[in-house]
Residue frames as qw, qx, qy, qz and C-alpha x, y, z in Angstrom:
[[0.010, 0.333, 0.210, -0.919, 143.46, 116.71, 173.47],
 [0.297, 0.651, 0.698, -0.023, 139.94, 117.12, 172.37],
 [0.203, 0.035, 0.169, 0.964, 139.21, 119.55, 169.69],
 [0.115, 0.431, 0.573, -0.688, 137.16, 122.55, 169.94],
 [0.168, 0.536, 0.748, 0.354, 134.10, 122.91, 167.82],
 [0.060, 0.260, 0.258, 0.929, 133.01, 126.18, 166.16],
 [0.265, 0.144, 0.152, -0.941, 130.56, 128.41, 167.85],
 [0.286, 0.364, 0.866, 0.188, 127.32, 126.96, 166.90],
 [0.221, 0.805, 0.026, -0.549, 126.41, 130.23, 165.59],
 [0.348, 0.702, -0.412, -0.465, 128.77, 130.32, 162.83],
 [0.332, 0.116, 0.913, 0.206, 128.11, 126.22, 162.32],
 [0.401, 0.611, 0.614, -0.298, 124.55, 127.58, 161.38],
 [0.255, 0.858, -0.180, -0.408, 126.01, 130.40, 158.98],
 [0.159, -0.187, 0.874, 0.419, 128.29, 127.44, 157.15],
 [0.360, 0.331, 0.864, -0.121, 125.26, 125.46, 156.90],
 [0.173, 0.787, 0.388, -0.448, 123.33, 128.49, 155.67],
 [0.036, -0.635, 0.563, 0.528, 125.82, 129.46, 153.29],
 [0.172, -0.207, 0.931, 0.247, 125.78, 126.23, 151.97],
 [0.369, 0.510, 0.777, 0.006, 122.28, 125.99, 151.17],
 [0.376, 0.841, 0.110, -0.374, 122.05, 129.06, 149.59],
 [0.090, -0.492, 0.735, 0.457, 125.56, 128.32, 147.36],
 [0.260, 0.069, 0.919, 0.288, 123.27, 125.06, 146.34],
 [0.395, 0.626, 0.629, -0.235, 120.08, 126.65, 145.72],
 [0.022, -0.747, 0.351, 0.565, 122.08, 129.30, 143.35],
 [0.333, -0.186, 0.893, 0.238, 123.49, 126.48, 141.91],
 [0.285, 0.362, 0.880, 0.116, 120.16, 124.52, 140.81],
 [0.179, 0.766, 0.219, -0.577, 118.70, 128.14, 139.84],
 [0.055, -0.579, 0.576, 0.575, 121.56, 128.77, 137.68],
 [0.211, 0.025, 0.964, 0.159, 120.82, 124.94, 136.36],
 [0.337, 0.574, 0.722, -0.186, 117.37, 125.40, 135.96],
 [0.321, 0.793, 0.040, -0.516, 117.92, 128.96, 134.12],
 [0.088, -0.459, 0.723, 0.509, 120.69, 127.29, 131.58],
 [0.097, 0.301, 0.922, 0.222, 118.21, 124.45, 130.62],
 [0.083, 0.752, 0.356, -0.548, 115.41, 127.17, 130.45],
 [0.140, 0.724, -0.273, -0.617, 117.38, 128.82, 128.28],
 [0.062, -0.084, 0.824, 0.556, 118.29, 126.08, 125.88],
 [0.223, 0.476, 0.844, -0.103, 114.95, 125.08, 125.78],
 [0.298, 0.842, 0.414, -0.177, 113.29, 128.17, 124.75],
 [0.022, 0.630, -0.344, -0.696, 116.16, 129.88, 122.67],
 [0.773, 0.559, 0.157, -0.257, 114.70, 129.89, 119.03],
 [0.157, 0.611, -0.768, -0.109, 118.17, 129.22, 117.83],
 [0.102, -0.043, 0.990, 0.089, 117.78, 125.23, 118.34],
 [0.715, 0.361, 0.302, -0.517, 114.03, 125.51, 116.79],
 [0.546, 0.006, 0.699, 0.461, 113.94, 122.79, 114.26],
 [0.357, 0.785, 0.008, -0.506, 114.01, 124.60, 110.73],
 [0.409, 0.532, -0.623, -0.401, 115.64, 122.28, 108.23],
 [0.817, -0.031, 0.532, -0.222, 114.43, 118.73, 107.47],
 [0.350, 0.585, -0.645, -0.345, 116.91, 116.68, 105.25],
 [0.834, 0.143, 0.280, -0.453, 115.59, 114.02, 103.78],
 [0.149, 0.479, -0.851, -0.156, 117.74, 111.13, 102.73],
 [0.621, 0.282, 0.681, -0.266, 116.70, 107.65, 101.46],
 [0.228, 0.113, 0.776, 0.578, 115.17, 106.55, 98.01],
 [0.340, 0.631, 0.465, -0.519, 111.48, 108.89, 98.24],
 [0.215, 0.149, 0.701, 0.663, 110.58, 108.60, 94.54],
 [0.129, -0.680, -0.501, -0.519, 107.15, 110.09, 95.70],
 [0.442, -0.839, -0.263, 0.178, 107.89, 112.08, 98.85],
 [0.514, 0.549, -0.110, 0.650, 110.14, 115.05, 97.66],
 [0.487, -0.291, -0.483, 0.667, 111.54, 116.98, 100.47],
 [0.091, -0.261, -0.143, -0.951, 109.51, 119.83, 99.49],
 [0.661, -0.430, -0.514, -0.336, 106.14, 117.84, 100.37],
 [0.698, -0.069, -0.556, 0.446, 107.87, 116.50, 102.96],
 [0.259, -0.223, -0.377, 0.861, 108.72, 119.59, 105.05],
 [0.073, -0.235, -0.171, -0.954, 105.26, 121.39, 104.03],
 [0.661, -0.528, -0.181, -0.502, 103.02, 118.84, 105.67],
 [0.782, -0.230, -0.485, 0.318, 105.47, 117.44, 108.21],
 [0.520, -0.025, -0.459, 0.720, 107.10, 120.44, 109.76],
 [0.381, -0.489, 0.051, -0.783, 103.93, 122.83, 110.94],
 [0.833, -0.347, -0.427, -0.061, 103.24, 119.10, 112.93],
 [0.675, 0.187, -0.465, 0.541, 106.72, 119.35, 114.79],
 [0.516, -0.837, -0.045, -0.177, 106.14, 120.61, 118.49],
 [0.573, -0.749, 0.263, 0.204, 109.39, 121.76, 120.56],
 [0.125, 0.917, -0.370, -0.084, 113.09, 122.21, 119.37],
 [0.478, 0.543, -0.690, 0.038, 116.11, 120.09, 119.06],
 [0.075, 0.126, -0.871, 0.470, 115.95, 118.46, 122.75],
 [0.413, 0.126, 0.479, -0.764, 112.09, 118.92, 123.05],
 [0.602, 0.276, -0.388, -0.641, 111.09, 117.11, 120.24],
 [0.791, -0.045, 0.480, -0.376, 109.06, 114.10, 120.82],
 [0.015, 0.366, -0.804, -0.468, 110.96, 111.75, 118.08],
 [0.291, 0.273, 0.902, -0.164, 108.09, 109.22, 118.63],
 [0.197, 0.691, 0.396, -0.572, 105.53, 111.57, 117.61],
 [0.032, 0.613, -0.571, -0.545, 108.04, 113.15, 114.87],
 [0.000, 0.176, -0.903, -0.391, 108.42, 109.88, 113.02],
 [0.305, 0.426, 0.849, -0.074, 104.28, 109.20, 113.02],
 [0.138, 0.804, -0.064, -0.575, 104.09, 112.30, 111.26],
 [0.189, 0.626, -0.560, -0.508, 106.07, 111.15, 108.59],
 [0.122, 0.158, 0.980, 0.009, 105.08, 107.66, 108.57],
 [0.462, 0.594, 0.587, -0.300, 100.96, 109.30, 107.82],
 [0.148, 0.545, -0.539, -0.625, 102.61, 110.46, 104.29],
 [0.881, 0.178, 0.087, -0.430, 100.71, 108.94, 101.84],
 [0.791, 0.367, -0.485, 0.066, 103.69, 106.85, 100.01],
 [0.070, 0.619, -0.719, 0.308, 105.98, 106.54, 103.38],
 [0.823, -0.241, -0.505, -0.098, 106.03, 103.12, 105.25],
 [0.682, -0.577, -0.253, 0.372, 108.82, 103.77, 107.78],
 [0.020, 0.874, -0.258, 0.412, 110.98, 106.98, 109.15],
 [0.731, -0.403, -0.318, 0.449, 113.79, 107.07, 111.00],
 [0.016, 0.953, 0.000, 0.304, 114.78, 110.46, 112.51],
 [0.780, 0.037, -0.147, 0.607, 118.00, 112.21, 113.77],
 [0.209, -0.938, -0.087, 0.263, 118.60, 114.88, 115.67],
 [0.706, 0.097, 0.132, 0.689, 121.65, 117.16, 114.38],
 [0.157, -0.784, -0.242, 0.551, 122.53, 120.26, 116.19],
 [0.039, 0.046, 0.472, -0.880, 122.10, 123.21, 115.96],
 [0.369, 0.418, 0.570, -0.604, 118.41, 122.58, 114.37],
 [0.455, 0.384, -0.552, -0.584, 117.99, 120.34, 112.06],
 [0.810, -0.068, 0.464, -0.354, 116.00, 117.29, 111.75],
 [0.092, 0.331, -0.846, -0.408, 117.60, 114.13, 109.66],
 [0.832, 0.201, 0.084, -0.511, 114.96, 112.13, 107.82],
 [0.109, 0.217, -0.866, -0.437, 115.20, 108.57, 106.35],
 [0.741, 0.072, 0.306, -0.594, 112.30, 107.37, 104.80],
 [0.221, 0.001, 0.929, 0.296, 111.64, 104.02, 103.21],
 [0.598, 0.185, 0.225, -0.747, 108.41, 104.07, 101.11],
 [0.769, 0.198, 0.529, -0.300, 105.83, 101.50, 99.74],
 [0.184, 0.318, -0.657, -0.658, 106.75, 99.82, 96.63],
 [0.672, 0.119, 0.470, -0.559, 103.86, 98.87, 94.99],
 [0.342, -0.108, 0.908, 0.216, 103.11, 95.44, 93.76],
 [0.109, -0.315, -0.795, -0.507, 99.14, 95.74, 93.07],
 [0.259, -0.318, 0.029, -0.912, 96.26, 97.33, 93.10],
 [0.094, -0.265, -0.895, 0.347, 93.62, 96.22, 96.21],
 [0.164, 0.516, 0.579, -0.610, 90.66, 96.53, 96.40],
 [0.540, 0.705, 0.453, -0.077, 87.93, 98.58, 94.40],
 [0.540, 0.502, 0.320, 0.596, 88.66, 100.25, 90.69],
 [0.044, -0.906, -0.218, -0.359, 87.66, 103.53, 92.10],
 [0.595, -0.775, 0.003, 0.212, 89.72, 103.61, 95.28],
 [0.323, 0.814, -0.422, 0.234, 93.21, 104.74, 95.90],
 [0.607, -0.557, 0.566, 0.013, 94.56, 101.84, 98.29],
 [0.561, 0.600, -0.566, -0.062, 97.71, 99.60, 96.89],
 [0.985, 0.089, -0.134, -0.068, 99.43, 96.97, 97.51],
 [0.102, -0.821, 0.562, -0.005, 103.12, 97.06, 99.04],
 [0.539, 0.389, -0.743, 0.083, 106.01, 94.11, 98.43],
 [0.137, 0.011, 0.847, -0.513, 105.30, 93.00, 102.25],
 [0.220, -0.365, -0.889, -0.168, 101.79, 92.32, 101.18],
 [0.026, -0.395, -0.394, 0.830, 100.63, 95.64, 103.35],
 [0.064, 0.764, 0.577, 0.282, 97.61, 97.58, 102.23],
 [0.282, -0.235, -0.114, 0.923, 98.42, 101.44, 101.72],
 [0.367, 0.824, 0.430, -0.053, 96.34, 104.61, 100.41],
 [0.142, -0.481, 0.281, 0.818, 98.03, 106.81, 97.78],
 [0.236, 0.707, -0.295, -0.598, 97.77, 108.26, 94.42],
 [0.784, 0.157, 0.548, 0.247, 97.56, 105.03, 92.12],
 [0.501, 0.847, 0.061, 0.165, 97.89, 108.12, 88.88],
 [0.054, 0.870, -0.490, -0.030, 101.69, 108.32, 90.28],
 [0.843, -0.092, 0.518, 0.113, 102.12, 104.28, 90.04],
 [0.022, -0.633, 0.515, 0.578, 104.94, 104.21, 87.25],
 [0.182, 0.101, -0.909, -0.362, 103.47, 101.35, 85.86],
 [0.495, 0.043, 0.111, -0.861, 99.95, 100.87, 84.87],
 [0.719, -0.017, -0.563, -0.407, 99.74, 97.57, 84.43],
 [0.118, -0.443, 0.759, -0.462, 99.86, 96.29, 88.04],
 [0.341, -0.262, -0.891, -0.144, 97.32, 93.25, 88.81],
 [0.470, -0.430, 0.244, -0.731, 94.30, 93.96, 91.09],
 [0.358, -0.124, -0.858, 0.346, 93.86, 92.12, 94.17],
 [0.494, -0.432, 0.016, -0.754, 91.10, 92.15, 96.74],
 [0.599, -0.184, -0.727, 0.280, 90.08, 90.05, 99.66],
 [0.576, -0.782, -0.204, 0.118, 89.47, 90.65, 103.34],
 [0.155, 0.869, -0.336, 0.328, 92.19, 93.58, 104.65],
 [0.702, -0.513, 0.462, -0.176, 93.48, 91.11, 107.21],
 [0.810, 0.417, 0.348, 0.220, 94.29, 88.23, 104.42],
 [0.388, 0.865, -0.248, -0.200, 96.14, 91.03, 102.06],
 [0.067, -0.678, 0.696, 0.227, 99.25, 89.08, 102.89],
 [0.717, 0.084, 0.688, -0.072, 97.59, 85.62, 101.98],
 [0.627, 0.724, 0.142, -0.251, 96.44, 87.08, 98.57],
 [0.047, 0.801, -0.523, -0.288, 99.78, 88.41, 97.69],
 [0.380, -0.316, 0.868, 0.034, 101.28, 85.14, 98.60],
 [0.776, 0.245, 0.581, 0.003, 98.69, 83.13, 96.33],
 [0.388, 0.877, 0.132, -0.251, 99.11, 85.58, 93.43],
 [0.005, 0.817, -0.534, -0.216, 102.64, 85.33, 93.43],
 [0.432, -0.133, 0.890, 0.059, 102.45, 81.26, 93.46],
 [0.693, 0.573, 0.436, -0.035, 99.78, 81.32, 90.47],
 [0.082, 0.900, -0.357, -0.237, 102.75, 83.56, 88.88],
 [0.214, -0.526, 0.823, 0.023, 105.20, 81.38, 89.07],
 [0.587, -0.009, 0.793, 0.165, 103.61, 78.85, 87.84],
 [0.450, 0.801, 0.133, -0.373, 102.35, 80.93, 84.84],
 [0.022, 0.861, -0.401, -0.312, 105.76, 81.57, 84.03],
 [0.347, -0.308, 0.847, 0.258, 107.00, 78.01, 84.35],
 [0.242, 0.107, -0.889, -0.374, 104.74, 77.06, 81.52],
 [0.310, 0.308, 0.696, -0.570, 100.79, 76.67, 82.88],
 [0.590, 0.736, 0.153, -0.295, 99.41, 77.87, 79.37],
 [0.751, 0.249, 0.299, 0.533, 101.10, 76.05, 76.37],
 [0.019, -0.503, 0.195, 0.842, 103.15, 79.06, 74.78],
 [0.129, -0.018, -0.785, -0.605, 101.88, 77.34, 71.29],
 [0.176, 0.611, 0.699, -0.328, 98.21, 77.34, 72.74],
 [0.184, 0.570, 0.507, 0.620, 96.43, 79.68, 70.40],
 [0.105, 0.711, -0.118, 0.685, 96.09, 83.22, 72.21],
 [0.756, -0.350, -0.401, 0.381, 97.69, 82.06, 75.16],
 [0.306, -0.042, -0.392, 0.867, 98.49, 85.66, 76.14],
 [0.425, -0.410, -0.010, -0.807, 95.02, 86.91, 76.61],
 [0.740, -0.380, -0.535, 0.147, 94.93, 83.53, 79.13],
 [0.402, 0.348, -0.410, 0.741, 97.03, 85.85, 81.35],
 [0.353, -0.558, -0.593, 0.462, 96.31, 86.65, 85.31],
 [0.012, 0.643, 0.100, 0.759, 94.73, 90.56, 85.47],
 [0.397, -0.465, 0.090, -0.786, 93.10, 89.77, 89.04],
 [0.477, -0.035, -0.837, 0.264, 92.86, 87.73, 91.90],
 [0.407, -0.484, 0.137, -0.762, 90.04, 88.04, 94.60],
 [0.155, -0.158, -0.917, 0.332, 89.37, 86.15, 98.16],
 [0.363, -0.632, -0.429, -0.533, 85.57, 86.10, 98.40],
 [0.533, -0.497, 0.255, -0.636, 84.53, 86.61, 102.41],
 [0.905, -0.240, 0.245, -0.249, 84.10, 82.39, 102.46],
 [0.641, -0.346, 0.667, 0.153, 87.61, 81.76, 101.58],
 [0.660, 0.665, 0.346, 0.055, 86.86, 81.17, 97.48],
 [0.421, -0.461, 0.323, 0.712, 89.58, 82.25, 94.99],
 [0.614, 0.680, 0.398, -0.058, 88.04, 83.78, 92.17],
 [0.281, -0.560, 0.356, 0.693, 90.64, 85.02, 88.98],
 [0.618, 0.725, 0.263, -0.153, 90.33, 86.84, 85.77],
 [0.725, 0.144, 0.391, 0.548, 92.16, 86.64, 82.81],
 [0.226, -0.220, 0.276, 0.908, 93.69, 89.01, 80.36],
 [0.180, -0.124, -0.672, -0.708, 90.70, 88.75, 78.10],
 [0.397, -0.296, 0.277, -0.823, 88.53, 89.13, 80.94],
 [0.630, -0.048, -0.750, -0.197, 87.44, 85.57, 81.52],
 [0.420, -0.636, 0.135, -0.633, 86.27, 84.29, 84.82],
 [0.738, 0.033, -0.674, 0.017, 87.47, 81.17, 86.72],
 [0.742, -0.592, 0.119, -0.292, 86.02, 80.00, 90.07],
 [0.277, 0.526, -0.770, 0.232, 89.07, 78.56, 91.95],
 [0.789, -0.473, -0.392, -0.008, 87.28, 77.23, 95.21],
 [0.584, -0.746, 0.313, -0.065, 89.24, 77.33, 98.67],
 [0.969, -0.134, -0.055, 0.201, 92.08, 75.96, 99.26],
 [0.282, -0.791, 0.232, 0.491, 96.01, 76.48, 99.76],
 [0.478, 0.656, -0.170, -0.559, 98.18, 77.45, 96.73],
 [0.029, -0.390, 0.860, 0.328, 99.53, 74.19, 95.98],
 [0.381, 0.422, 0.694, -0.442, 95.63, 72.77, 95.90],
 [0.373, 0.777, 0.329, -0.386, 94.74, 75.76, 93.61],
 [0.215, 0.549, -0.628, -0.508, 97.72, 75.62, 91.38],
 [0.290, -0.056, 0.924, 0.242, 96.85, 71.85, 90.59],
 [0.309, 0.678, 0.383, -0.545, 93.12, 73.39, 89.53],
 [0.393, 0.825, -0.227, -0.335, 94.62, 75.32, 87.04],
 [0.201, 0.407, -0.692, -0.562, 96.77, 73.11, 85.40],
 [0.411, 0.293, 0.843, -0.187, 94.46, 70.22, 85.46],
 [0.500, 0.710, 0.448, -0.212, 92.06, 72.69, 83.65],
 [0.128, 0.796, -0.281, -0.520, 94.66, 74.04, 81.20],
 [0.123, -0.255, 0.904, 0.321, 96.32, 70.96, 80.10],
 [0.270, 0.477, 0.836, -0.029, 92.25, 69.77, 79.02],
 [0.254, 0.553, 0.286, -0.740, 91.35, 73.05, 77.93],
 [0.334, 0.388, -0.205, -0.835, 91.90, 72.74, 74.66],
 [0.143, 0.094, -0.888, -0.427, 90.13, 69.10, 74.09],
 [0.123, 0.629, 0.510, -0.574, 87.39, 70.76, 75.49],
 [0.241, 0.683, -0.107, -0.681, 87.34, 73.44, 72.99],
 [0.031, -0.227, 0.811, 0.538, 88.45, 71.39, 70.04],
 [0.143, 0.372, 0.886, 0.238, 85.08, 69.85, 69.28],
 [0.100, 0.791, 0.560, -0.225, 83.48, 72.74, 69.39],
 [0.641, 0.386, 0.283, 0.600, 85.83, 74.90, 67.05],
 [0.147, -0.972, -0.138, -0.119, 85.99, 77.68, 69.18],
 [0.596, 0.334, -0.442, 0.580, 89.48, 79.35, 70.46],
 [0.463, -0.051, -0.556, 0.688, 90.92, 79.93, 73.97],
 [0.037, -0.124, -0.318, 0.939, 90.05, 83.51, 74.20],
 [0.509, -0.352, -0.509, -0.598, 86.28, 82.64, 73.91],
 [0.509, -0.312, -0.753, 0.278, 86.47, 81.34, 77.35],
 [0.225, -0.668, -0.266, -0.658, 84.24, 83.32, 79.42],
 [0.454, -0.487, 0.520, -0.535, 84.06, 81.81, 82.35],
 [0.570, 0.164, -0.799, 0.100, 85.28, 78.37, 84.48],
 [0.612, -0.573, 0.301, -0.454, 83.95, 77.05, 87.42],
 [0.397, 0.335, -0.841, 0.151, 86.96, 74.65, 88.66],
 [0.146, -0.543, 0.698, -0.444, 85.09, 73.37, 91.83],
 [0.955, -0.136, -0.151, -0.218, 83.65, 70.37, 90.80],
 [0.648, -0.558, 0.490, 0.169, 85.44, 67.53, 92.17],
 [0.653, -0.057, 0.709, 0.260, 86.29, 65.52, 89.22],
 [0.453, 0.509, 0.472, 0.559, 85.96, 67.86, 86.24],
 [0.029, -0.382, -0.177, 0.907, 84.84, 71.71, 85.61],
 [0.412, 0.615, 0.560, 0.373, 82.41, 73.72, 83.29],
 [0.413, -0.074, 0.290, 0.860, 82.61, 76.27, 81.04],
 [0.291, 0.865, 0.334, -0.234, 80.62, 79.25, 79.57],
 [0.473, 0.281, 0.530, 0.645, 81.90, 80.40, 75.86],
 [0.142, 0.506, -0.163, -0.835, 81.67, 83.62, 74.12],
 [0.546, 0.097, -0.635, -0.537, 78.90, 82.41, 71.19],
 [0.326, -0.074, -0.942, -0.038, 78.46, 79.14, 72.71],
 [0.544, -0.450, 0.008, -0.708, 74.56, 79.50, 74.43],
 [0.844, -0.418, -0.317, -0.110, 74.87, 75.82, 76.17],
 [0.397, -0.770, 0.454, -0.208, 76.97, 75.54, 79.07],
 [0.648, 0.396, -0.649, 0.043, 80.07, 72.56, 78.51],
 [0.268, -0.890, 0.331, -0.160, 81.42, 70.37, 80.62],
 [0.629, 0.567, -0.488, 0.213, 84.38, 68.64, 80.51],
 [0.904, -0.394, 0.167, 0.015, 86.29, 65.86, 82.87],
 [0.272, 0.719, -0.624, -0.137, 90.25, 66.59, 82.56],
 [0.901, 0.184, -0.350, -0.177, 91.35, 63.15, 81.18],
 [0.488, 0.249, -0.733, 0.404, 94.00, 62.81, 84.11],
 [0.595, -0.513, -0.582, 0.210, 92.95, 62.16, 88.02],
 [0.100, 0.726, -0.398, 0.551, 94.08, 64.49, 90.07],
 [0.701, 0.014, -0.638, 0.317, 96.09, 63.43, 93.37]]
């Protein structure tokens, strides 16, 4: 027995019903998200800053980061958010966190700096990744950092040579029993434009390195240390007279003296390999 289908009048009123029940619906929907969206209750109004920020106090912090901050707890562009805090002069990275009802979680890492870059006057630094930042060098806790310079592309090359002429400093590159053998001491390290390593000493000396990588330029230096001082010995002068060194001959170097008006020069008495 076949069954008997509703009027098609009151199919049209179901139907009708039904589309107004759903358009209600997505109204409703649209006014609830509306509402969250503009109720000032989830504006963001507390930024808590967590992390090690030795130079980004959460005072700074929220005075030039949160007049940036466009839209509320769900509207905020995190992307956006975290370059904001990332153009702080000491921050390197940010990670953010929503956390309701309207509050913004901060973690910053910032630059520790290694050395200064570039010119005497400027305010860009050096970071442990070899990165080139701009801050405040008058809040660097330590004032005796080395200066470095070089193409900005290269910063991480420099680092890297600086740290390998270190190291071998430490192990023992300048006799300790050398006569002021701490004013021999690295202050500076520069990469000319053609590749050239040029470094000054504690006592402000100058010493042309030439090109090359650092196991090249560390044999340089000790070549010319382990000769320096039977160089110097006939001429009865000490260490920290040394003015300036120009290491790129092949098969020796010369010197320029504090007093001494001729220019030396001097063949270190071993080969290099």
């Amino acid at each position: 027995m076949s069954q008997t289908l509703p009027p098609v009048d009151v199919r049209l009123m179901n139907a009708t019903a039904s589309m107004v029940f759903f358009s209600l619906f997505l109204l409703a929907g649209a006014a609830g998200v509306t509402w969250l969206l503009r109720n000032p209750a989830f504006a963001i109004t507390q930024v808590v800053v967590h992390g090690s920020a030795q130079h980004s106090s959460a005072i700074s912090v929220r005075a030039n980061v949160l007049p940036q901050l466009r839209g509320n707890l769900f509207t905020l562009d995190l992307a956006h958010a975290r370059q904001a805090f990332e153009q702080l002069p000491w921050v390197r990275h940010a990670e953010l966190r929503r956390a309701f009802p309207n509050t913004l979680q901060v973690r910053l890492e910032e630059h520790q700096p290694v050395a200064l870059w570039g010119d005497a006057e400027g305010s860009a630094m050096l970071n442990s990744f070899g990165e080139v930042f701009e801050a405040n060098r008058g809040e660097v806790a330590d004032a005796q950092l080395p200066r470095l310079a070089g193409p900005a592309a290269q910063s991480q090359q420099v680092l890297a040579m600086y740290q390998f002429l270190m190291r071998q400093w430490q192990s023992g590159l300048v006799p300790r029993n050398l006569a002021d053998a701490s004013q021999l001491h690295p202050s500076a390290l520069y990469l000319t434009p053609r590749g050239n390593w040029q470094l000054f000493l504690a006592n402000g000396a100058h010493l042309e390195l030439g090109a090359g990588q650092p196991p090249q330029v560390g044999q340089r230096l000790s070549d010319f240390f382990e000769t320096l001082p039977q160089a110097l010995g006939p001429l009865g002068v000490r260490p920290s007279a040394l003015e300036y060194a120009d290491l790129r001959h092949r098969n020796g170097y010369a010197i320029r003296l504090r007093g001494v008006v001729t220019e030396q020069a001097h063949t270190p008495a071993r080969a290099r390999g």
